[in-house]
C-alpha positions, 0 to 999 in steps of 0.5 A, a space after each residue: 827655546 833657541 838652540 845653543 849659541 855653539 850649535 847656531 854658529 857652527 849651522 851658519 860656519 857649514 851654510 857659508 858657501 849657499 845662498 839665501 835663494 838655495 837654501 828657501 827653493 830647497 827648504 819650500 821642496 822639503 816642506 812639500 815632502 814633509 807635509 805629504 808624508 811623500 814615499 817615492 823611493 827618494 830620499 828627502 834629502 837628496 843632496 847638499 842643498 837640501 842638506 843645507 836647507 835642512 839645518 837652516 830650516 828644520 834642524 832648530 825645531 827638531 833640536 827643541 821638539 826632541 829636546 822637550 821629549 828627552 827632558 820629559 823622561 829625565 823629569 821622571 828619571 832623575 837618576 838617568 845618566 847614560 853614557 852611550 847613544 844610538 840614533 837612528 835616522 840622525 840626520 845632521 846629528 840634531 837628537 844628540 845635540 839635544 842629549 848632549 844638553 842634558 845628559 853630560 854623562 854622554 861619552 859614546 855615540 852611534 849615528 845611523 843616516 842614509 843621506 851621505 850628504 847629510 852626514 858630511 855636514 853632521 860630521 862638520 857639526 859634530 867636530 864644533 859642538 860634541 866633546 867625544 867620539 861620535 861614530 857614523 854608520 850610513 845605510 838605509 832602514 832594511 839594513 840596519 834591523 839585519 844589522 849587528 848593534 851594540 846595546 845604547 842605554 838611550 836609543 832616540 827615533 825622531 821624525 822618522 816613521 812617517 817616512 816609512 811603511 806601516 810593517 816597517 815602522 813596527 820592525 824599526 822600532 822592535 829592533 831598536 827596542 830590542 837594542 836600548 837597555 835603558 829608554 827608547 824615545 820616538 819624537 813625530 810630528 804632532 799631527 793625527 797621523 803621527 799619533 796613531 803611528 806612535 799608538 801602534 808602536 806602544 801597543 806592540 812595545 807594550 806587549 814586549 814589557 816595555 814600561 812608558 815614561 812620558 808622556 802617558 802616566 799609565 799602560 792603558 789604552 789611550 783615553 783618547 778617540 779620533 777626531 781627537 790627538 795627543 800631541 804637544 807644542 814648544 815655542 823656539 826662536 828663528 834666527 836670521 839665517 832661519 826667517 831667510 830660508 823659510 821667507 818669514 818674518 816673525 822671530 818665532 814659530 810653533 812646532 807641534 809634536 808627539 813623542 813617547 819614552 819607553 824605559 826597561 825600568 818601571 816608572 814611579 810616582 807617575 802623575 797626570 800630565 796636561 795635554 793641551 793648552 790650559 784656558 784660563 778665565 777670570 775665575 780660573 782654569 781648566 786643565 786636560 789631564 791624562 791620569 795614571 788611572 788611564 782617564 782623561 778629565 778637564 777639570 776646572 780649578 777655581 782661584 777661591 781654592 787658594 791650595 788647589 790653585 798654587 798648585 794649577 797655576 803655573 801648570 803648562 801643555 806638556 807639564 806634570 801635575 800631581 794628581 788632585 782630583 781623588 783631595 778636591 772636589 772639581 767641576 768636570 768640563 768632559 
């Protein structure tokens, strides 16, 4: 996955007057930061450089982790077509970018950020790429659940909980649930961290009658058990300006990452859904599927079986599987 041309150029329009050497110094803080989950009162992004190192270095990945989680619930809502956004520690904007990919019915949006200097760019951004009024609101998180909002029938929170404390995550969330009267998406960085902060947030909102779209096929407890995660990985290209700042030199990275869609409408025709990387063999493959009957199997599906296997072989970490386990018989790997 890259992120769109318009958007690569208009990154690189903002960077011009920064160097190489600004933007990797800042990019190797923010990292440190990111990795430790740091919570010393400041703000990742503390100022323009780091504003700048975060779309040189973390903008791509999120753009392509936030674009994979929007996609999923638009694989299962065929019909979803929102008009107005809201989200909450946008950064430069990344999730609408993302949401404006897919869902050109968009016409409205409401950006909340604390950085001022990551705003400044945003707005930059947002002039070059977005086609209609998007709307700024600057402050942090205890303001914004004291906060007035309109309601947004597609609320997003991407990469943000980890920054928080615990009872702040679960009240950001209920407020902005509170606010969407069509999908709440949460995107967070796919470690077992991550995880368990996703499965407090879909226990509470389960409690309120939110209804999950993706990824989990059911409302029952995660089959899941630590050491154990869920969590998913998509592929983006690096552009030159990214290889720079991060000092690399592979054309490519992997960003793991969990996310969850809770909608206000029920899902139907929900399927198993595979949650890690198949293993293919010569015989084969077996896939691990988290079912709509709240289980988790790794069945093996032989080539021999040549309907079983048209249907498995081009299935993918993250992708959509009809249920087949009830029509075959399959060799579990549990």
């Amino acid at each position: 996955m890259d992120i769109p041309a318009q958007l690569r150029a208009a990154v690189e329009q903002c960077l011009n007057n920064t160097t190489i050497e600004e933007l990797s110094q800042a990019s190797e803080g923010l990292s440190k930061r990111y990795r430790a989950e740091t919570r010393d009162g400041r703000m990742h992004i503390a100022d323009r450089t780091a504003a700048g190192a975060y779309l040189a270095a973390r903008l791509p990945a999120t753009y392509a982790a936030t674009h994979c989680a929007l996609s999923a619930l638009a694989q299962q809502f065929e019909d979803f077509a929102p008009a107005t956004l809201f989200d909450a520690g946008a950064g430069p904007g990344t999730a609408l970018f993302a949401a404006s990919a897919l869902f050109p019915t968009l016409t409205h949006a409401i950006l909340y950020e604390q950085s001022t200097d990551i705003i400044a760019l945003g707005r930059n951004l947002c002039r070059e790429t977005v086609p209609f009024p998007v709307i700024w609101q600057q402050g942090d998180f205890s303001s914004l659940v004291n906060s007035s909002q309109s309601q947004a029938e597609l609320v997003t929170l991407a990469y943000v909980l980890g920054e928080l404390a615990e009872n702040q995550q679960v009240r950001l969330a209920d407020f902005l649930w509170q606010i969407t009267s069509g999908a709440f998406v949460i995107i967070e960085p796919g470690t077992p961290a991550g995880w368990q902060r996703l499965l407090r947030i879909r226990n509470n909102l389960l409690l309120q009658g939110a209804f999950i779209a993706a990824p989990c096929p059911h409302s029952a407890p995660c089959p899941l058990a630590a050491p154990d995660w869920c969590h998913f990985s998509v592929r983006l290209a690096r552009s030159r300006l990214h290889r720079q700042t991060k000092q690399g030199t592979i054309g490519w990275e992997d960003e793991k990452f969990i996310y969850m869609a809770f909608t206000r409408q029920k899902p139907e025709n929900l399927t198993s859904r595979v949650i890690a990387p198949p293993r293919k063999t010569a015989a084969g493959v077996s896939l691990k599927l988290c079912n709509p009957d709240g289980t988790m199997a790794c069945p093996a599906f032989a080539k021999r079986d040549k309907q079983t296997w048209k249907s498995v072989r081009k299935a993918t970490w993250g992708s959509k599987l009809q249920s087949l386990i009830k029509n075959f018989k399959l060799q579990l790997t549990v």
